[in-house]
C-alpha positions as YAML, in Angstrom:
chain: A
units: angstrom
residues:
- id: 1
  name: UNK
  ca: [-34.37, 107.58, -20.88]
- id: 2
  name: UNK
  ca: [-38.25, 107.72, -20.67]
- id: 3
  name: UNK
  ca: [-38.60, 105.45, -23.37]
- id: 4
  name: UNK
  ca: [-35.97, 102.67, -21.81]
- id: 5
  name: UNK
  ca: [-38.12, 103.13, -18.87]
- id: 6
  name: UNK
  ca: [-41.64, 102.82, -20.46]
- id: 7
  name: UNK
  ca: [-40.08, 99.49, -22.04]
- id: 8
  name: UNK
  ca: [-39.52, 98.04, -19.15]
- id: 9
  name: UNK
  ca: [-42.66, 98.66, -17.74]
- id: 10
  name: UNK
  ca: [-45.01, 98.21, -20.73]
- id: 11
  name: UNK
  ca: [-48.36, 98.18, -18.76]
- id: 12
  name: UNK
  ca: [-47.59, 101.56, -17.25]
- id: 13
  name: UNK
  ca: [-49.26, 103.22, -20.47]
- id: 14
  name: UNK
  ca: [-52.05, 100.74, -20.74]
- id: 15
  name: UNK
  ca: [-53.08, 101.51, -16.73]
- id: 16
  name: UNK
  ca: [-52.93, 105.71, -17.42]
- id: 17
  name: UNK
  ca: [-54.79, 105.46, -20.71]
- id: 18
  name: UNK
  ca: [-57.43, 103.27, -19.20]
- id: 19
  name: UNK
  ca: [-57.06, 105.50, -15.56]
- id: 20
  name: UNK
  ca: [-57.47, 109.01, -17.58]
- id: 21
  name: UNK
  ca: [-60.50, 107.29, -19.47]
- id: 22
  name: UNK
  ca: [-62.17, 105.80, -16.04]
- id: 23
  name: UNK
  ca: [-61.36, 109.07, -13.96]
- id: 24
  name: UNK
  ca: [-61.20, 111.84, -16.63]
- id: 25
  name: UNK
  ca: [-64.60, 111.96, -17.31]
- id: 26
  name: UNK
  ca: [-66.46, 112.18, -13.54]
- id: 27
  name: UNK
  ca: [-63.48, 115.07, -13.12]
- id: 28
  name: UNK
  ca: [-64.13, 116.71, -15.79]
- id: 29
  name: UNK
  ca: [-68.03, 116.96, -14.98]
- id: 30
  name: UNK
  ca: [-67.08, 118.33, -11.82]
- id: 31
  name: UNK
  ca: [-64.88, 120.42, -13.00]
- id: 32
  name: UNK
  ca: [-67.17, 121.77, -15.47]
- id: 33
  name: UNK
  ca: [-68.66, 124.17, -13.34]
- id: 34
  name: UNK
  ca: [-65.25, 125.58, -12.17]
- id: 35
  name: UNK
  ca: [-63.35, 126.75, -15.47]
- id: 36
  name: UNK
  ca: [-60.18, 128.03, -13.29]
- id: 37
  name: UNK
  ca: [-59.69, 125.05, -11.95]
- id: 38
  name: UNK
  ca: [-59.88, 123.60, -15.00]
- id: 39
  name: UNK
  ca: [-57.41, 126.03, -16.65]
- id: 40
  name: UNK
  ca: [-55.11, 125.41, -13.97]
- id: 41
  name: UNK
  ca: [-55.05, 121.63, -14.18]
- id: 42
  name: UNK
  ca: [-54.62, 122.61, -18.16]
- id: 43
  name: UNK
  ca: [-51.86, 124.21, -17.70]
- id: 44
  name: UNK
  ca: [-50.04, 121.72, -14.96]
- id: 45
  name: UNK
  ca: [-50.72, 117.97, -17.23]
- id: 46
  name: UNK
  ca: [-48.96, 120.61, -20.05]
- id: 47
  name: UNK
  ca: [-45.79, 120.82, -18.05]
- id: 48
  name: UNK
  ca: [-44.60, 117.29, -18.69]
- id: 49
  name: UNK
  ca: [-45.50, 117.74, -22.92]
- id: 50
  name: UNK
  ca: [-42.97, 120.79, -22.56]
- id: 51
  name: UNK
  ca: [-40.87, 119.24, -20.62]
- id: 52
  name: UNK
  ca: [-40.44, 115.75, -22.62]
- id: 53
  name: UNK
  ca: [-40.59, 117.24, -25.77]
- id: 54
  name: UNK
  ca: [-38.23, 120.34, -26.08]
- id: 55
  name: UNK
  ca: [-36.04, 119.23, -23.06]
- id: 56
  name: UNK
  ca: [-32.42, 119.21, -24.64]
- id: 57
  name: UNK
  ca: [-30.56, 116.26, -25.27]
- id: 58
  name: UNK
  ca: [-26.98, 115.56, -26.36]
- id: 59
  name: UNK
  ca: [-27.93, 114.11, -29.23]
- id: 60
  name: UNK
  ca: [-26.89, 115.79, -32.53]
- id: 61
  name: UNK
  ca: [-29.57, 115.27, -35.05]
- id: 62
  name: UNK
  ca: [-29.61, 116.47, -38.43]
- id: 63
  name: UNK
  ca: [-32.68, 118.91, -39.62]
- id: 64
  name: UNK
  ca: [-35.47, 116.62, -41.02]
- id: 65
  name: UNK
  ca: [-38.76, 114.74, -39.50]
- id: 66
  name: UNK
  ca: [-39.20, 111.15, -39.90]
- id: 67
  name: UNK
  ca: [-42.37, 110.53, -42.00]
- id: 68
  name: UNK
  ca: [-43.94, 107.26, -40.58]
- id: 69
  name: UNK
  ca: [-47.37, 107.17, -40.23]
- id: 70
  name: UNK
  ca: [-48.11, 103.94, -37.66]
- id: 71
  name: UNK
  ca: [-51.52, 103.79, -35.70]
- id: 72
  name: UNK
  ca: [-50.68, 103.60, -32.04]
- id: 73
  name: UNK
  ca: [-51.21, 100.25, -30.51]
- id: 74
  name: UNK
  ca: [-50.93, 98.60, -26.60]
- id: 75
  name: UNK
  ca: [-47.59, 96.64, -27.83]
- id: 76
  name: UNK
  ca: [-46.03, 100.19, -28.97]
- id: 77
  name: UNK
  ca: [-45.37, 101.81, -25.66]
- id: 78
  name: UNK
  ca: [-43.89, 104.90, -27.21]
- id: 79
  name: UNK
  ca: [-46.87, 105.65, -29.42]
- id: 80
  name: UNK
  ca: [-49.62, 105.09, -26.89]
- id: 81
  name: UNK
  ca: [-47.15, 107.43, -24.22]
- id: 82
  name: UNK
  ca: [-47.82, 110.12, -27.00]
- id: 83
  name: UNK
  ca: [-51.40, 109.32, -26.83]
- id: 84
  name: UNK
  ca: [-51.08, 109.86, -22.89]
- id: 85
  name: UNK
  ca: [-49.29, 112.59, -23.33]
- id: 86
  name: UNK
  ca: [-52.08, 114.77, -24.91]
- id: 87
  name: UNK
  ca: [-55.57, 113.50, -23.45]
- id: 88
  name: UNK
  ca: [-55.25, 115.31, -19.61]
- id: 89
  name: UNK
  ca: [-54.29, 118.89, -21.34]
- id: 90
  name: UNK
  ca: [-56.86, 119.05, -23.78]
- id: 91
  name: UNK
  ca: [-59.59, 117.49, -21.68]
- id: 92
  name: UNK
  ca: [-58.93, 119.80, -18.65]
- id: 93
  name: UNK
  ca: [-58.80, 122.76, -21.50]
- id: 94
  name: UNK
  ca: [-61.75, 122.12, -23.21]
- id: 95
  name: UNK
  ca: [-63.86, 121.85, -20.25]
- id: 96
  name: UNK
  ca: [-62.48, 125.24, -19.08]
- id: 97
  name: UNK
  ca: [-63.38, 126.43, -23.13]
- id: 98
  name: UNK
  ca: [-66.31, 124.40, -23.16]
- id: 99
  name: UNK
  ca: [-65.40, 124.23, -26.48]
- id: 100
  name: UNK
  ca: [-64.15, 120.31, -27.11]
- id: 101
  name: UNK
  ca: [-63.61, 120.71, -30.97]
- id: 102
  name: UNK
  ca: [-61.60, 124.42, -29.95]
- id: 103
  name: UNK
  ca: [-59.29, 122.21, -27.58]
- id: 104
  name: UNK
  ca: [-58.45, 119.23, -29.75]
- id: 105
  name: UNK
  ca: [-57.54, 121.45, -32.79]
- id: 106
  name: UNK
  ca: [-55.27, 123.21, -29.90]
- id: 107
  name: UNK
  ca: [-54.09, 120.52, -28.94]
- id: 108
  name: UNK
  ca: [-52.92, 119.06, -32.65]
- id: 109
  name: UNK
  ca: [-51.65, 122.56, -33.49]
- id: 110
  name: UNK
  ca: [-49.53, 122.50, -30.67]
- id: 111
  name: UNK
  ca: [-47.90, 119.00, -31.44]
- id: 112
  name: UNK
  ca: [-47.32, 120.17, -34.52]
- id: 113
  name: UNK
  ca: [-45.72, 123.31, -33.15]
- id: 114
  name: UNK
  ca: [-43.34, 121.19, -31.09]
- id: 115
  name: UNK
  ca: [-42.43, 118.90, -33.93]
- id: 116
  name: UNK
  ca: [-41.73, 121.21, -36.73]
- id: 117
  name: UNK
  ca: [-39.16, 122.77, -33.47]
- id: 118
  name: UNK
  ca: [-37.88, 119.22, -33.08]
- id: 119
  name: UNK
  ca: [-37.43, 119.06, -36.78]
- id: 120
  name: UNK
  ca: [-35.74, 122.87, -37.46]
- id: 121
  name: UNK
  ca: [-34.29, 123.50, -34.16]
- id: 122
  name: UNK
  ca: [-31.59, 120.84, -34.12]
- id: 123
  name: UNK
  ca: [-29.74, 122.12, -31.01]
- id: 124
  name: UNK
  ca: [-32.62, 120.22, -29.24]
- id: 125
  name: UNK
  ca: [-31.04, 117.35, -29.93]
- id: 126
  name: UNK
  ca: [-35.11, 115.80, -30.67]
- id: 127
  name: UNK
  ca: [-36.32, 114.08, -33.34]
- id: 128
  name: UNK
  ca: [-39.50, 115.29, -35.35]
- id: 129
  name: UNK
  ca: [-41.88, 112.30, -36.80]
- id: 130
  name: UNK
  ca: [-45.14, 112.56, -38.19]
- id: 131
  name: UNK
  ca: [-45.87, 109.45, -35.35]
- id: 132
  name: UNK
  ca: [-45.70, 111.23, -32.50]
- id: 133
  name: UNK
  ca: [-48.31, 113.91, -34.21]
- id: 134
  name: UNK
  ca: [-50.39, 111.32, -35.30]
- id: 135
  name: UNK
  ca: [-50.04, 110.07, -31.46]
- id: 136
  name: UNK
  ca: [-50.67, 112.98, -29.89]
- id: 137
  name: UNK
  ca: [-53.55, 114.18, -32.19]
- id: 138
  name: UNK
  ca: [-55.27, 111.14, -31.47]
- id: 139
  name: UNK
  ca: [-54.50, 111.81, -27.92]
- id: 140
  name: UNK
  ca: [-56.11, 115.33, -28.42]
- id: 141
  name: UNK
  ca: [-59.36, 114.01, -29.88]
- id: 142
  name: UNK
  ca: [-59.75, 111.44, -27.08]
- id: 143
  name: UNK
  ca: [-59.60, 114.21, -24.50]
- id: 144
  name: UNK
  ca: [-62.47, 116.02, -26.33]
- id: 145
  name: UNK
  ca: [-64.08, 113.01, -26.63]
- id: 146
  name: UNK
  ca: [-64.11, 112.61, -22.69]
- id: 147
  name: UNK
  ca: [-64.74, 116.16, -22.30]
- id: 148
  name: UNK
  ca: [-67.47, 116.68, -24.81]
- id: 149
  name: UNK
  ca: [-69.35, 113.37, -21.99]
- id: 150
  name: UNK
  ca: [-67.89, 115.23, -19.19]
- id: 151
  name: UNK
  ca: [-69.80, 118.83, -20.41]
- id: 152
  name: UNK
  ca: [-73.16, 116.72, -21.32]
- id: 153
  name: UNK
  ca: [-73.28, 115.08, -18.11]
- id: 154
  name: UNK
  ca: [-72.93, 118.38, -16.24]
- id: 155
  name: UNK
  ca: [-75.70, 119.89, -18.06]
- id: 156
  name: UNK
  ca: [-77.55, 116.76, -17.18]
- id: 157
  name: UNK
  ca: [-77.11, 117.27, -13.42]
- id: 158
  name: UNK
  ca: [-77.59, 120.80, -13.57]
- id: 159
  name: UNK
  ca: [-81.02, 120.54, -14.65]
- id: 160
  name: UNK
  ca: [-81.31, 118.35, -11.86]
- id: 161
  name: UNK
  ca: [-79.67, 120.62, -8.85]
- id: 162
  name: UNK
  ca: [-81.60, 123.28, -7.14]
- id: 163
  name: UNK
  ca: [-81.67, 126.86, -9.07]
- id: 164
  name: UNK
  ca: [-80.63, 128.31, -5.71]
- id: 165
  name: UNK
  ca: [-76.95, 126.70, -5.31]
- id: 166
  name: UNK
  ca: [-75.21, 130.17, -5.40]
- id: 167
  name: UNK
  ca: [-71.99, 128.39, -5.15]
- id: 168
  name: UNK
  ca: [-72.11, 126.52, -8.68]
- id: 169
  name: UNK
  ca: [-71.76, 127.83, -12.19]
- id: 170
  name: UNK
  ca: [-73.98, 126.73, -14.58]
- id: 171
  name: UNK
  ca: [-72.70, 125.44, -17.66]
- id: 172
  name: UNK
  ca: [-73.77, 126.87, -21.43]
- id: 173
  name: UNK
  ca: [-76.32, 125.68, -22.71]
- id: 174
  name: UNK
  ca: [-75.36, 124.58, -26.08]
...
């Protein structure tokens, strides 16, 4: 269904890759110095992963997982979707960590959590492939990538604000 959808409407993952890359990182500074938030907003751009992935279908698949190893490119909607899929999560998570490196290997571990379900728990009615970890992996080191920028340019304007803003957290000085 999400698929037939994102077909029809091919730029749709183009404009929120290029949207989470524009706006992701001037969030994530500001949420740098407000880790709940952060987890919060974690948690919430995780609800549609669980939701896409280990919704069931009708389908009945047999137990397996598709080994196809295909770099995700503009033209292949479903891969760069995957790519979507992860970058919010594991941006918003590892600015709440501060720990970029500790959120993408989250991130990766948990797509690989959800496909080896996909591939054993066949009731799901999902398929397993080694693409959509491959997708979402990369997806996982982009958001690191954003929030690793996001972190620097928070310590950046830290050392620029006034030591007496009792209302902002300082981030760790690394």
């Amino acid at each position: 269904m999400i698929t037939t959808f994102l077909i029809a409407h091919t730029w749709l993952t183009t404009v929120a890759l290029v949207a989470l890359v524009v706006l992701g990182t001037p969030l994530a500074a500001w949420l740098a110095t407000r880790p709940r938030a952060a987890y919060v907003l974690a948690a919430v751009a995780a609800l549609p992963i669980a939701v896409l992935t280990l919704w069931p279908t009708d389908r009945d698949l047999p137990v397996g997982c598709a080994q196809e190893w295909s770099v995700p490119t503009l033209g292949r909607v479903e891969l760069v979707a995957n790519v979507v899929l992860f970058v919010a999560p594991v941006l918003f998570l590892a600015v709440a960590l501060r720990r970029p490196v500790l959120a993408v290997l989250v991130g990766s571990t948990a797509s690989f959590g959800i496909e080896a379900l996909q591939a054993f728990v066949t009731a799901l009615g999902r398929s397993c492939s080694t693409n959509d970890w491959l997708s979402n992996t990369i997806g996982s080191v982009l958001g690191g990538v954003l929030a690793a920028v996001a972190l620097a340019v928070s310590r950046r304007a830290a050392g620029s604000r006034p030591a007496s803003d009792p209302h902002v957290r300082e981030p760790l000085a690394r």
